[in-house]
Backbone atoms as SQL, in Angstrom:
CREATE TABLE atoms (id INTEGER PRIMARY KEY, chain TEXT, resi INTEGER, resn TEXT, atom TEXT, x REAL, y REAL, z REAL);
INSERT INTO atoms VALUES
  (1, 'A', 1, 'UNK', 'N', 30.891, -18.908, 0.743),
  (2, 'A', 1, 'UNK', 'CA', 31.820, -17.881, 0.355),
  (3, 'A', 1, 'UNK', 'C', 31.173, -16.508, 0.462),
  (4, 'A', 2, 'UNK', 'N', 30.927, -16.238, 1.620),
  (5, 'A', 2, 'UNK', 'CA', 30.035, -14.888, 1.743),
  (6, 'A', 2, 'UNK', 'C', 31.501, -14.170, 1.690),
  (7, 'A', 3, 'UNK', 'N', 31.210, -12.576, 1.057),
  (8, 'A', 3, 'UNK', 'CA', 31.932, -11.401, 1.401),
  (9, 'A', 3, 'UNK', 'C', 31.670, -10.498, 2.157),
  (10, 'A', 4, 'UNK', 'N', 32.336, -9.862, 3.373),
  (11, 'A', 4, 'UNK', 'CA', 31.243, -9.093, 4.379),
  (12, 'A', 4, 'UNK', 'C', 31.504, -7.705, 3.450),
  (13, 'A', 5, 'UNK', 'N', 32.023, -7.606, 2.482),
  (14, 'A', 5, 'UNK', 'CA', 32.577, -6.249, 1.883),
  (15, 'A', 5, 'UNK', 'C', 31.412, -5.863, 0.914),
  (16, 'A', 6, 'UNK', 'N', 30.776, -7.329, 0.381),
  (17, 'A', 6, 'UNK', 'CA', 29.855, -7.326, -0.527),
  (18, 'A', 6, 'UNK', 'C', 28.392, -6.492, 0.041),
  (19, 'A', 7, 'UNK', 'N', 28.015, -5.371, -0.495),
  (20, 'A', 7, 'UNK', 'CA', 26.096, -4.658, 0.656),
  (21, 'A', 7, 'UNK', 'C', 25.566, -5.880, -0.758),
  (22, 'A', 8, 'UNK', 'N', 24.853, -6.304, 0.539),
  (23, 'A', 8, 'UNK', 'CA', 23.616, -6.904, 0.107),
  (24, 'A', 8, 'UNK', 'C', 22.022, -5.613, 0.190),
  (25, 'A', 9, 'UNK', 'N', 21.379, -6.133, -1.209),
  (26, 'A', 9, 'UNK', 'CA', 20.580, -5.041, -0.830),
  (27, 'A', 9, 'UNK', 'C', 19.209, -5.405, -0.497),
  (28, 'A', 10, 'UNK', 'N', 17.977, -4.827, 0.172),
  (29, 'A', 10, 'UNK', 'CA', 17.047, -5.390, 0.940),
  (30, 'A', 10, 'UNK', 'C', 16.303, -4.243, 0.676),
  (31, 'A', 11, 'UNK', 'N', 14.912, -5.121, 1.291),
  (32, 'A', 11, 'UNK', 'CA', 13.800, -4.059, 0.738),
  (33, 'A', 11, 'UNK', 'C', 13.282, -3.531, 1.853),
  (34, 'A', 12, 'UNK', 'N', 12.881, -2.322, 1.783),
  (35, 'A', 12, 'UNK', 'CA', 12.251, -1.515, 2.917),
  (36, 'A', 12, 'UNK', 'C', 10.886, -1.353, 2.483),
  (37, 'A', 13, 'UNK', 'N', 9.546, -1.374, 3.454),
  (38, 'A', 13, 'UNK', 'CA', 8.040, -1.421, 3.366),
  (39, 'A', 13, 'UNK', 'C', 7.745, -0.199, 4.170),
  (40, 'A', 14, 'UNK', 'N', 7.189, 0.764, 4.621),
  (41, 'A', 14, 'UNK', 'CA', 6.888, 1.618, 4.826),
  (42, 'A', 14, 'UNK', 'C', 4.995, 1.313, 4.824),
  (43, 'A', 15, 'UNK', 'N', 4.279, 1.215, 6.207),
  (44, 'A', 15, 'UNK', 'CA', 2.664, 1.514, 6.080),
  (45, 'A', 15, 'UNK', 'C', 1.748, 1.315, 7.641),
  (46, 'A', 16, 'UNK', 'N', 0.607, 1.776, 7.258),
  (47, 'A', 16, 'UNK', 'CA', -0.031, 2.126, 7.971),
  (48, 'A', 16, 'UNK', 'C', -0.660, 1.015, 8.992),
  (49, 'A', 17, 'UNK', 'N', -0.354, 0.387, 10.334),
  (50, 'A', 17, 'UNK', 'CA', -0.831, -0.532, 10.778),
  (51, 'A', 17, 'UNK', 'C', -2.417, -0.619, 10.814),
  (52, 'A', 18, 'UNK', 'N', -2.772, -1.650, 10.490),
  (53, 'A', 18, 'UNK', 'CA', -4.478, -1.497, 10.192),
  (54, 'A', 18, 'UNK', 'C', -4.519, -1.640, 12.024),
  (55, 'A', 19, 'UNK', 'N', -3.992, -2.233, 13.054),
  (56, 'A', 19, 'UNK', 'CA', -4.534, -2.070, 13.778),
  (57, 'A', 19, 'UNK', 'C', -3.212, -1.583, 15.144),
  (58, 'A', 20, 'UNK', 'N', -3.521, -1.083, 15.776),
  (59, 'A', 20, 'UNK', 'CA', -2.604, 0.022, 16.845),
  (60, 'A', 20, 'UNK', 'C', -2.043, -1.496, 18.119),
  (61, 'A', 21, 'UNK', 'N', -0.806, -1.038, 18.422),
  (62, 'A', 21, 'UNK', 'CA', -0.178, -2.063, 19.317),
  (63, 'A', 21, 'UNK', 'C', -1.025, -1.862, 20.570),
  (64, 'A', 22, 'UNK', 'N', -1.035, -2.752, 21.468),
  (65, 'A', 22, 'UNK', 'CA', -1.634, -2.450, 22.911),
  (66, 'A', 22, 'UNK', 'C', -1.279, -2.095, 23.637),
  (67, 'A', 23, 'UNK', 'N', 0.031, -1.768, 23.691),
  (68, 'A', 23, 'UNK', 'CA', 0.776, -0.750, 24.406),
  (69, 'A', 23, 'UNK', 'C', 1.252, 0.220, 24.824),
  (70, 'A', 24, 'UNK', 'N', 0.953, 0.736, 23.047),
  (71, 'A', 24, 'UNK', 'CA', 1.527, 2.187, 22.320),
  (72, 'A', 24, 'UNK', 'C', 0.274, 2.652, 20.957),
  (73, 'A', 25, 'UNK', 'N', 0.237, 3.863, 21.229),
  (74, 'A', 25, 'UNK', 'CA', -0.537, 4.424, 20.275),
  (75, 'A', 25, 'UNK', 'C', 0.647, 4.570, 19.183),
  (76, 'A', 26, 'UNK', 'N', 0.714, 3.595, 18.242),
  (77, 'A', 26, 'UNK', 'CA', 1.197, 3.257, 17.149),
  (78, 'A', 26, 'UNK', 'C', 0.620, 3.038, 15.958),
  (79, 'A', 27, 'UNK', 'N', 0.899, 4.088, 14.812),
  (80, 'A', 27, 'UNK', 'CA', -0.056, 3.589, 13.866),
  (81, 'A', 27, 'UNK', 'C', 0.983, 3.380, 11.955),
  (82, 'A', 28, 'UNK', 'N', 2.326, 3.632, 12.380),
  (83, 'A', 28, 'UNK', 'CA', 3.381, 3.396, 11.316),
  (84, 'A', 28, 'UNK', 'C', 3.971, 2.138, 11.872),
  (85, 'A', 29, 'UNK', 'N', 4.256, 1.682, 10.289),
  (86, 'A', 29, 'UNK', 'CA', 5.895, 0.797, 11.007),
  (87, 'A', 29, 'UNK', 'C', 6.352, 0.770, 9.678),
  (88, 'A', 30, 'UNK', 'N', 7.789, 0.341, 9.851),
  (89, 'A', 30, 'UNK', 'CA', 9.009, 0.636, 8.658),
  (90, 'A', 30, 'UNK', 'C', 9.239, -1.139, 9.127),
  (91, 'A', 31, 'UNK', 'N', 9.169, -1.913, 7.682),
  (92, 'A', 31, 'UNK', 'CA', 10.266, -3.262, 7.848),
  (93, 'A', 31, 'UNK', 'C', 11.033, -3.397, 6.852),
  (94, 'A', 32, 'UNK', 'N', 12.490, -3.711, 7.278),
  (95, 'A', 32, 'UNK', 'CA', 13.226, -4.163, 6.339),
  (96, 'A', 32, 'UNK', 'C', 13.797, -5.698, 6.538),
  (97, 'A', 33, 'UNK', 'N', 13.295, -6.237, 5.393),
  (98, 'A', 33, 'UNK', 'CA', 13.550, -7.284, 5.030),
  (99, 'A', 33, 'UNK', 'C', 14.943, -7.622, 4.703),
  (100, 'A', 34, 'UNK', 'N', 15.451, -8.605, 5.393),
  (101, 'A', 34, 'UNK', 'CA', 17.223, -8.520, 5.051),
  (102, 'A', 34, 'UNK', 'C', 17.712, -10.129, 5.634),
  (103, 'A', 35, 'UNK', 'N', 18.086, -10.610, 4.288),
  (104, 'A', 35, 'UNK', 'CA', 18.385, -12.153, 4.377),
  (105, 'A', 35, 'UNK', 'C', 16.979, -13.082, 5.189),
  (106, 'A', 36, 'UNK', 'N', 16.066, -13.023, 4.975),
  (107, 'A', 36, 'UNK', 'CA', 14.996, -14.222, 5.943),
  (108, 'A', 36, 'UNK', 'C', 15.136, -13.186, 7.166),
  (109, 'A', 37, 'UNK', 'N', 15.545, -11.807, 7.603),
  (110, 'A', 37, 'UNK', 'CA', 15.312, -11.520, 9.043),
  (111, 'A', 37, 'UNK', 'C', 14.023, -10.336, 8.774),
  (112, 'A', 38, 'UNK', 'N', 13.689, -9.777, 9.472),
  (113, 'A', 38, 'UNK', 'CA', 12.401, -8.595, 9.387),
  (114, 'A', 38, 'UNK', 'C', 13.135, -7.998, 10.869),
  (115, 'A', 39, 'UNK', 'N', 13.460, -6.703, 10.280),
  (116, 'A', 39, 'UNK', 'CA', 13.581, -5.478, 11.236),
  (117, 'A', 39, 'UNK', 'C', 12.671, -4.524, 11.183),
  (118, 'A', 40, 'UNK', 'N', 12.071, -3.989, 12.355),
  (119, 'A', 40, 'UNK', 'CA', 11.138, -3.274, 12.417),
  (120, 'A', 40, 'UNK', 'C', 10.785, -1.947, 13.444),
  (121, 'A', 41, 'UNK', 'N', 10.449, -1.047, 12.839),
  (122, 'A', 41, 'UNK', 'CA', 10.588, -0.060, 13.415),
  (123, 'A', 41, 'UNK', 'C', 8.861, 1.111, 13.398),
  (124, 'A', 42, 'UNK', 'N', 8.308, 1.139, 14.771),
  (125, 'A', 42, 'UNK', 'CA', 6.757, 1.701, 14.362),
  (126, 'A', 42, 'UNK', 'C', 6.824, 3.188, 15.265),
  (127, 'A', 43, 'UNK', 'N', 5.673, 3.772, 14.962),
  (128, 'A', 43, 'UNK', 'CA', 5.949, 5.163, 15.214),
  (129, 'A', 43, 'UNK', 'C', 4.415, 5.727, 15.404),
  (130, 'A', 44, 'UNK', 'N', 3.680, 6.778, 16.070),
  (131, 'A', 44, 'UNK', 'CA', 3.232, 7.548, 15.509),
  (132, 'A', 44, 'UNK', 'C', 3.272, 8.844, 14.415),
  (133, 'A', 45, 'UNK', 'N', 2.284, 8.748, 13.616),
  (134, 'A', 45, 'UNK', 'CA', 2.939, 9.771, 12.688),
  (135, 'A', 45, 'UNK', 'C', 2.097, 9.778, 11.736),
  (136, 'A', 46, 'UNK', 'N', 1.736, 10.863, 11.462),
  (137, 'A', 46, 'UNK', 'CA', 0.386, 11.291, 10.083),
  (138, 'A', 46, 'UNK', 'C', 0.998, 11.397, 9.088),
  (139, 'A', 47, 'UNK', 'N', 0.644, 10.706, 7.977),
  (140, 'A', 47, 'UNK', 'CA', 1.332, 10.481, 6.599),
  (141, 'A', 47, 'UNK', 'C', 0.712, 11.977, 6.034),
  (142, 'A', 48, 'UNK', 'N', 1.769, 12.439, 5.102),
  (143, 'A', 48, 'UNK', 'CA', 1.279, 13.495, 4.332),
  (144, 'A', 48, 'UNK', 'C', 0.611, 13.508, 3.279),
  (145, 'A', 49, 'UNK', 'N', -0.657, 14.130, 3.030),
  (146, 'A', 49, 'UNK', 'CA', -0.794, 14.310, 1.412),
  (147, 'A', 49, 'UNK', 'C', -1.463, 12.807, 1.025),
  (148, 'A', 50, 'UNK', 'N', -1.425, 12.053, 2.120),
  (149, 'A', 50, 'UNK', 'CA', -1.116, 10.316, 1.167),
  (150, 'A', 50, 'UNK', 'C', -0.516, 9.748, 1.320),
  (151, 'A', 51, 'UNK', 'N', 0.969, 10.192, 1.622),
  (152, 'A', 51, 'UNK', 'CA', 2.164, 9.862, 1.649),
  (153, 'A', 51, 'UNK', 'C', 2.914, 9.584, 3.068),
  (154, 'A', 52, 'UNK', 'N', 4.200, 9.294, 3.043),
  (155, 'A', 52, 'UNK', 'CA', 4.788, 9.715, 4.078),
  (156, 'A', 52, 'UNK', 'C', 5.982, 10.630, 3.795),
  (157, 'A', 53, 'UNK', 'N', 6.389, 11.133, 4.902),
  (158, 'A', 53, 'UNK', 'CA', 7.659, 12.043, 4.729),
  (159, 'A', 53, 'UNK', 'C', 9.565, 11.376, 4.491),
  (160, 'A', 54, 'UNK', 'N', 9.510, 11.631, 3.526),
  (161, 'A', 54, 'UNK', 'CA', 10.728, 10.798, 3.067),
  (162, 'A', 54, 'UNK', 'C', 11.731, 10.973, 4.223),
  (163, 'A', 55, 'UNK', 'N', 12.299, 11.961, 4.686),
  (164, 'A', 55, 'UNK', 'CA', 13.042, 11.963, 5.627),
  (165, 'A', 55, 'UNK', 'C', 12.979, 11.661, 6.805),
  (166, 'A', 56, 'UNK', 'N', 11.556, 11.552, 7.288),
  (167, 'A', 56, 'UNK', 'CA', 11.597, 10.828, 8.317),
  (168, 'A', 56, 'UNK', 'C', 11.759, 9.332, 7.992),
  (169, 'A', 57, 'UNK', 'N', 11.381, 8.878, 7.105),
  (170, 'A', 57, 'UNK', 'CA', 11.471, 7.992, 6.680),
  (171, 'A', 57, 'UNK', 'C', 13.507, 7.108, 6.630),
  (172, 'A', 58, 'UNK', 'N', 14.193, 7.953, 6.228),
  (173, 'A', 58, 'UNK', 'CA', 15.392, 7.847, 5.816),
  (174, 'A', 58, 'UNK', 'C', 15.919, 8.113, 7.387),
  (175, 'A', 59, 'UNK', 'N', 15.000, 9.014, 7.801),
  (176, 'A', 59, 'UNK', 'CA', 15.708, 8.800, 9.363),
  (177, 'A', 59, 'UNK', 'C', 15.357, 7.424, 10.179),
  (178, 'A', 60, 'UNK', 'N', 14.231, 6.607, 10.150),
  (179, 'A', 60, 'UNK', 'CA', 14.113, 5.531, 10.749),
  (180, 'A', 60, 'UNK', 'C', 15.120, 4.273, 10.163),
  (181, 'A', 61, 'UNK', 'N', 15.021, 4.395, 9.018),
  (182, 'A', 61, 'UNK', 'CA', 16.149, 3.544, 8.245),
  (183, 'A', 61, 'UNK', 'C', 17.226, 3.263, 8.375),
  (184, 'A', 62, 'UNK', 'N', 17.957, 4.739, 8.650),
  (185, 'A', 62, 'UNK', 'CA', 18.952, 4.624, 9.718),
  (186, 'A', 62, 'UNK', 'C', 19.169, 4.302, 11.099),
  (187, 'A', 63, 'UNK', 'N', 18.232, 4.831, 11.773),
  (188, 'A', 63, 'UNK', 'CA', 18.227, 3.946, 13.033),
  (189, 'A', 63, 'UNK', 'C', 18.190, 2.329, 12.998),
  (190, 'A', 64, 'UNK', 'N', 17.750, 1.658, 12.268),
  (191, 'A', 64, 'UNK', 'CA', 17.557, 0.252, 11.711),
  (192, 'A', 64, 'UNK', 'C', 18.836, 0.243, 11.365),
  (193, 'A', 65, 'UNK', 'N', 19.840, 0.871, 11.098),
  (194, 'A', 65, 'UNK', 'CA', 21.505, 0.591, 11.006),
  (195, 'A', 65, 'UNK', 'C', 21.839, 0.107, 8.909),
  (196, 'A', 66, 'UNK', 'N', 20.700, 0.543, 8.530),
  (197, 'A', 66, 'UNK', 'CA', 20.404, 0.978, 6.813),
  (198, 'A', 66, 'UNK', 'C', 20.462, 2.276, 6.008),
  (199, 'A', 67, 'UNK', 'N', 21.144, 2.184, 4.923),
  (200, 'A', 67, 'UNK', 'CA', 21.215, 3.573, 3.951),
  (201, 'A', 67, 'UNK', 'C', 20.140, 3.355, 3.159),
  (202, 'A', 68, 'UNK', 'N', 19.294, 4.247, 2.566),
  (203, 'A', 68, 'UNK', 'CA', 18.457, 4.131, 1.378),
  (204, 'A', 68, 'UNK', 'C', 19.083, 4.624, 0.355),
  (205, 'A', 69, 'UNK', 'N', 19.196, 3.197, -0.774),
  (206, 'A', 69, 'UNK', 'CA', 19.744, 3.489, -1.829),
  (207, 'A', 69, 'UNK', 'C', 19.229, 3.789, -2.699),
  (208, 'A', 70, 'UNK', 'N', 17.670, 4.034, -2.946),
  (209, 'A', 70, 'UNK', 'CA', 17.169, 4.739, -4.067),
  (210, 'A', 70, 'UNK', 'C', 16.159, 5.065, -3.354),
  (211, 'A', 71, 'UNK', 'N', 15.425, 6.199, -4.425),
  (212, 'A', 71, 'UNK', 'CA', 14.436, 7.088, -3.750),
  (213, 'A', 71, 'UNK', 'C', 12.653, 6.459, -3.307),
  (214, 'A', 72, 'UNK', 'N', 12.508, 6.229, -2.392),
  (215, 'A', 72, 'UNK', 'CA', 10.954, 6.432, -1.696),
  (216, 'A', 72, 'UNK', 'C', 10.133, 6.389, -3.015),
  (217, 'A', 73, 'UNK', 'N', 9.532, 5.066, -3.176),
  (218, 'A', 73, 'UNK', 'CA', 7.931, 5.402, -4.248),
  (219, 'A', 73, 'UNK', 'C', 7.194, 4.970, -3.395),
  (220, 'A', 74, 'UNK', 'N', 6.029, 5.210, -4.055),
  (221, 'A', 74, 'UNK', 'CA', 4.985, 5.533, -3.142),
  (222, 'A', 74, 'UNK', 'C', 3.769, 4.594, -4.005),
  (223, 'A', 75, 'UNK', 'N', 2.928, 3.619, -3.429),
  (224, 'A', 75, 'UNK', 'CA', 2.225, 2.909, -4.003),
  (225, 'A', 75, 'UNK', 'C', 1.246, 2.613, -3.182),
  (226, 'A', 76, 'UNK', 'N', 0.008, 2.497, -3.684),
  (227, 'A', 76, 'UNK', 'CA', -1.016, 1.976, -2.775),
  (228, 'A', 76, 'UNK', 'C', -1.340, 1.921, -1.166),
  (229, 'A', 77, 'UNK', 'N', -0.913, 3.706, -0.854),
  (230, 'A', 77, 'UNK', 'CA', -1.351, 3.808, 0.898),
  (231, 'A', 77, 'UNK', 'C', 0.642, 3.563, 1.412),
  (232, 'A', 78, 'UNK', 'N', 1.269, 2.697, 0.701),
  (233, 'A', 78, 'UNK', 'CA', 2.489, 2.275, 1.345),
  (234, 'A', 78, 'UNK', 'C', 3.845, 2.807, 0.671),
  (235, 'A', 79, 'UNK', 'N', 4.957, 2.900, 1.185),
  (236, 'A', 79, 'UNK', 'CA', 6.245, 3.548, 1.175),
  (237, 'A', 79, 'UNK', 'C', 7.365, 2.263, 0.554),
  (238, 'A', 80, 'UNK', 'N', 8.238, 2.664, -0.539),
  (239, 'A', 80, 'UNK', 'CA', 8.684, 1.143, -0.889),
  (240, 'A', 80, 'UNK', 'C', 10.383, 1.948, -1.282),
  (241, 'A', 81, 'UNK', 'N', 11.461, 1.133, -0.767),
  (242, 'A', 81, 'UNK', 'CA', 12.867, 1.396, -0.925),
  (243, 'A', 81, 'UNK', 'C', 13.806, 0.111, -1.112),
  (244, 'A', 82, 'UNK', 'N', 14.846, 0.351, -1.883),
  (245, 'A', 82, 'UNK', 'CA', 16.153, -0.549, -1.858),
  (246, 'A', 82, 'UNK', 'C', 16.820, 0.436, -0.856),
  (247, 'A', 83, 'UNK', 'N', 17.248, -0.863, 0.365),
  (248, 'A', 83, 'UNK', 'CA', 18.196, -0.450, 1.330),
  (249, 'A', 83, 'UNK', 'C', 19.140, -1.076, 1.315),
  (250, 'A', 84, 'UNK', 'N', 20.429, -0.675, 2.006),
  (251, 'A', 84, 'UNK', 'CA', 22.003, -1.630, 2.059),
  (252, 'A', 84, 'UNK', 'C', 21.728, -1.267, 3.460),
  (253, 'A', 85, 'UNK', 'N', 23.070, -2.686, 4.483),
  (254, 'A', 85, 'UNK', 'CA', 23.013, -2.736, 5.739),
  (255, 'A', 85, 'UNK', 'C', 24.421, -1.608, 5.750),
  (256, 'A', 86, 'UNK', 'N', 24.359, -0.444, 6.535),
  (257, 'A', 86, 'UNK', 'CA', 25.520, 0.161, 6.624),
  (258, 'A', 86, 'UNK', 'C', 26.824, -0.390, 7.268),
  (259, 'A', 87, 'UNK', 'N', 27.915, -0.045, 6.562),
  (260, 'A', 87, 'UNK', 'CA', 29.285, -0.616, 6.809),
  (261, 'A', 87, 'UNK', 'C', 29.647, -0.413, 8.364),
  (262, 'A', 88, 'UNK', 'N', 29.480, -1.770, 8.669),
  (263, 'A', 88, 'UNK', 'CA', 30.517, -1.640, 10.194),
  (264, 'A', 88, 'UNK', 'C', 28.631, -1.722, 11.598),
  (265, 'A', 89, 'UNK', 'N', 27.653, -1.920, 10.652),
  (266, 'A', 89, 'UNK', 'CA', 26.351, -2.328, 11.779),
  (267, 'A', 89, 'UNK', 'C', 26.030, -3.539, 11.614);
């Protein structure tokens, strides 16, 4: 009895690849975890301060076809969010 009306909500990871793809000078990736699937999205990009930049952040999220439903904390080197799958992706 699934509802497709029902957002399920999922967690977003935000961090620093300990080691770079072989293809691409890559040293971010964004996963969101959603039902048993892993979507993933990597980048170059210098974290700020420690941190990363929330909006870029909220911008990859969206490209991943996700809203961030609460705000970016920040823990141990890594980036942590509740995401919903946006209506109609």
């Amino acid at each position: 009895m699934n509802n497709p009306e029902v957002n399920r909500h999922c967690v977003a990871l935000c961090q620093l690849r300990s080691e770079p793809q072989e293809d691409f000078s890559v040293n971010t990736e964004l996963l969101v975890l959603e039902s048993g699937e892993v979507h993933v999205s990597t980048w170059d990009a210098e974290p700020r301060d420690g941190g990363f930049d929330a909006h870029v952040l909220n911008d990859r999220v969206d490209a991943l076809g996700f809203m961030v439903v609460t705000d970016w904390e920040f823990f141990d080197g890594k980036a942590y969010a509740v995401v919903e799958r946006r209506p109609g992706s």
